[in-house]
C-alpha positions as CSV (number, residue, x, y, z in Angstrom):
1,X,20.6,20.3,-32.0
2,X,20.3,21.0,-28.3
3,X,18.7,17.8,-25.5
4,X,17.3,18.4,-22.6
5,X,18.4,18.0,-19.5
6,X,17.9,14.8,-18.1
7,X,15.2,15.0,-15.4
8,X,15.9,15.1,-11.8
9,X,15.9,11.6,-10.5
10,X,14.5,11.2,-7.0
11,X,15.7,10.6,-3.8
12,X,12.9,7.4,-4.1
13,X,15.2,5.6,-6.8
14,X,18.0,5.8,-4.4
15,X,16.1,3.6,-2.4
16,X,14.4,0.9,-4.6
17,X,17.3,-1.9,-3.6
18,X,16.6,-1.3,0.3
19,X,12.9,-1.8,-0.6
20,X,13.6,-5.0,-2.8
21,X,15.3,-6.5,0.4
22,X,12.7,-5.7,3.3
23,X,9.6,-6.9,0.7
24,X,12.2,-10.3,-0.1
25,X,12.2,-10.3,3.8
26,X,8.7,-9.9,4.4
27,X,7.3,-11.6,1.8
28,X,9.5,-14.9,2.7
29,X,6.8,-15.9,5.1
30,X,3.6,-16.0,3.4
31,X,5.0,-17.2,-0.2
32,X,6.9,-20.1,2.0
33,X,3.2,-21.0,3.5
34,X,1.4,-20.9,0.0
35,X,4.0,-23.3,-1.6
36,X,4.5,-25.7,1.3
37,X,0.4,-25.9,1.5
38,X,0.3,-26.4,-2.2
39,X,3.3,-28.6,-2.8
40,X,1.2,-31.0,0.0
41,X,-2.5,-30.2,-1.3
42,X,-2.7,-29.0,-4.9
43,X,-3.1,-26.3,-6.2
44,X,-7.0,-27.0,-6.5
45,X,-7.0,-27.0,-2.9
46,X,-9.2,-23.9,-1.7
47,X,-7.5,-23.1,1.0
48,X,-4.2,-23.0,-1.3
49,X,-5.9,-20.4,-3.6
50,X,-7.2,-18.7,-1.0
51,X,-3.7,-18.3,0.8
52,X,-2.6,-17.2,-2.6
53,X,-4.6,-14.7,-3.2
54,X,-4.4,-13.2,0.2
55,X,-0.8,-13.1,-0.4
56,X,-1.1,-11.7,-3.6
57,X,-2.8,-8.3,-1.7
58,X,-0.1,-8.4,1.1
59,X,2.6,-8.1,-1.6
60,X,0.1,-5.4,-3.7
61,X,-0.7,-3.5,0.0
62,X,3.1,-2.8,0.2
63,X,3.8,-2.1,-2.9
64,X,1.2,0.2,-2.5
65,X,2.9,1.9,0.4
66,X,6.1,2.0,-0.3
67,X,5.4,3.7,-3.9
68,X,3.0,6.0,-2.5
69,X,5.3,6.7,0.1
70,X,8.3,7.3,-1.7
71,X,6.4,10.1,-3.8
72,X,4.9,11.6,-0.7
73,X,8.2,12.4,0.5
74,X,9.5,13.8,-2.4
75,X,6.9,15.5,-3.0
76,X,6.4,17.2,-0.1
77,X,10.3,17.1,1.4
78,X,12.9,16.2,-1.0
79,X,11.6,18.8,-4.4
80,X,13.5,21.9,-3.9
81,X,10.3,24.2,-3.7
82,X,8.5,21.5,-1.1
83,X,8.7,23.9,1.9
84,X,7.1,26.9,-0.1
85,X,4.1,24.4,-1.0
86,X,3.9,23.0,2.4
87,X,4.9,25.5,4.8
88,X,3.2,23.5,7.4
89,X,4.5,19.7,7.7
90,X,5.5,17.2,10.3
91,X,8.3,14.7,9.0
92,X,8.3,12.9,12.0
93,X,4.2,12.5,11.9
94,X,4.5,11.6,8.3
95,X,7.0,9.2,8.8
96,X,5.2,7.2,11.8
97,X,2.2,7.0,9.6
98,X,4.1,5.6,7.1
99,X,5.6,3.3,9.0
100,X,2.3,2.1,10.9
101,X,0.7,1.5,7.2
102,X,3.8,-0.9,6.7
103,X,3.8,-2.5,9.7
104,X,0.0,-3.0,9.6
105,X,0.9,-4.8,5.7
106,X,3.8,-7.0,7.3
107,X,1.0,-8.2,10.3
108,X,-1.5,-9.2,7.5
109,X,1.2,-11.4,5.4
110,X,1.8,-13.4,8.9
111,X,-1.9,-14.7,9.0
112,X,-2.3,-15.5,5.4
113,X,-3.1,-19.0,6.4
114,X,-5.4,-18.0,9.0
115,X,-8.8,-19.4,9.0
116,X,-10.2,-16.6,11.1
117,X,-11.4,-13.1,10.0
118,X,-8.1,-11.5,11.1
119,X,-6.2,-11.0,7.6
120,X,-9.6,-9.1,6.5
121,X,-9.6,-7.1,10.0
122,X,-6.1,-6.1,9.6
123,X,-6.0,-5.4,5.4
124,X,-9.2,-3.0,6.1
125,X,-7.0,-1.4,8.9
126,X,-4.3,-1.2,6.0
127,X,-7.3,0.3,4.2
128,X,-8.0,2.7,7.1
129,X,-4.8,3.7,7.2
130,X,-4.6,6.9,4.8
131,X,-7.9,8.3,6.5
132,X,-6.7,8.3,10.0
133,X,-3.2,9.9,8.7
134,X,-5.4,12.7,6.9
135,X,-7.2,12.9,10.2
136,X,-4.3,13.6,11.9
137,X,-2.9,15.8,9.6
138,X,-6.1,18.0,9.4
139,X,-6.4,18.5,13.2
140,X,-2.7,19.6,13.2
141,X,-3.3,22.1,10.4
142,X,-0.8,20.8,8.3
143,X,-0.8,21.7,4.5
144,X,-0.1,18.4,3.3
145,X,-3.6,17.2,3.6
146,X,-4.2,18.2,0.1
147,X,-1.7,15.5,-1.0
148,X,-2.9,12.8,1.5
149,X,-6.4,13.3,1.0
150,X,-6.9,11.7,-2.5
151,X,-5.5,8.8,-1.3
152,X,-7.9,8.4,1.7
153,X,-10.9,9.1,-0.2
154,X,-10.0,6.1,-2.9
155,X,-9.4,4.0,-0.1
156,X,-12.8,4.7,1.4
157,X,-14.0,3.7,-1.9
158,X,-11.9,0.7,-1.9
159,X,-12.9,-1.0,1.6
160,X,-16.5,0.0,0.9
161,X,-16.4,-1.5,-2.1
162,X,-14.8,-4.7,-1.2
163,X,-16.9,-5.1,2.4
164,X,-20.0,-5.1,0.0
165,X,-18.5,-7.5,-2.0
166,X,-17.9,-9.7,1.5
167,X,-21.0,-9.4,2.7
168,X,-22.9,-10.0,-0.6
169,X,-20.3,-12.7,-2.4
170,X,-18.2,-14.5,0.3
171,X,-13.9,-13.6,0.8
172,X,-12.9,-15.4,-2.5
173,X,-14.8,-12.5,-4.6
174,X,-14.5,-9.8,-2.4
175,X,-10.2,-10.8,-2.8
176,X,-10.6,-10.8,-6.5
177,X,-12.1,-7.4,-6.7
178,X,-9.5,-6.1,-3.6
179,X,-6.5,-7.3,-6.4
180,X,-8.7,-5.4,-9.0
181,X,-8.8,-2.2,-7.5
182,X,-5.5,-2.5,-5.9
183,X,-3.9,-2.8,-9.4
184,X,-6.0,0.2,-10.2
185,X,-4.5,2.2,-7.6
186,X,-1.0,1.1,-8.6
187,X,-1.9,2.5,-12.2
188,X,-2.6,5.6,-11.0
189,X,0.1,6.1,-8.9
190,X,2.7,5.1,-11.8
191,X,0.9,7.4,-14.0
192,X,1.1,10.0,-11.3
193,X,5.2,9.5,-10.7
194,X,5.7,9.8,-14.2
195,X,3.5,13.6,-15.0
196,X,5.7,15.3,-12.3
């Protein structure tokens, strides 16, 4: 009986420790904030779940980014027929974008606790994030766009969901339903990883 060959393992794997250790570092913040307010107020304190929540998306929005990400680039750079697909790249574009998403998810899990609009103003930046990236991509004729631009279209869907949701429910609901799709979006991804 002849196996198969294992398949290839991705440069992304490689990676997953360094990953571990900057969302450990990042993370440290917020979840330090939720469990000092709720070790003082209660867990039936609103402003406890409401910290909670929002750091719930923070660790989902980077997550997120740093799954999507890792595919991207193998997708597009590390696979051995990537610069036949995409004869027209930039990795140094790509990689700025990527690295403005994760900066964009690191400023939202330092105002968790905020009681302004700011953590909703920066996570729909976050949300913005893959449409200005296509953007730029498109008006530099790149040939990626066709992998960035799913991406940007479900987040379009996502913030317009979720603003309704605001606007018609209040922050607590419109969080919920973020988590929701956010977790949809993850799904997806996984299930995309694992078909190629």
């Amino acid at each position: 009986m002849v196996s198969s060959p294992a398949p290839r393992v991705p440069d992304l794997h490689k990676s997953a420790f360094w990953i571990y250790g900057v969302t450990a570092m990042v993370m440290r913040e917020p979840l330090g904030i939720v469990l000092r307010h709720a070790s003082g107020a209660g867990w039936s304190d609103a402003a406890v779940r409401l910290e909670a929540l929002r750091t719930l998306i923070v660790l989902l929005l980077m997550s997120k980014q740093f799954l999507a990400s890792g595919i991207y680039f193998d997708r597009v750079y590390i696979q051995p027929e990537s610069g036949e697909r995409f004869p027209r790249r930039s990795y140094p574009m790509d990689f700025l974008f990527g690295m403005g998403a994760l900066l964009v998810a690191v400023g939202a899990s330092t105002v968790v606790a905020s009681t302004t609009t700011i953590f909703d103003a920066v996570t729909g930046v976050m949300l913005l994030s893959n449409v200005i990236w296509l953007g730029a991509a498109t008006a530099a004729g790149h040939s990626t766009t066709s992998r960035i631009m799913p991406a940007a279209i479900l987040d379009l869907i996502v913030l317009g969901i979720c603003a309704g949701a605001y606007f018609l429910l209040g922050s607590l609901i419109a969080y919920a339903v973020l988590l929701g799709l956010l977790g949809f979006q993850m799904v997806r991804l996984i299930r995309g990883y694992n078909e190629a």
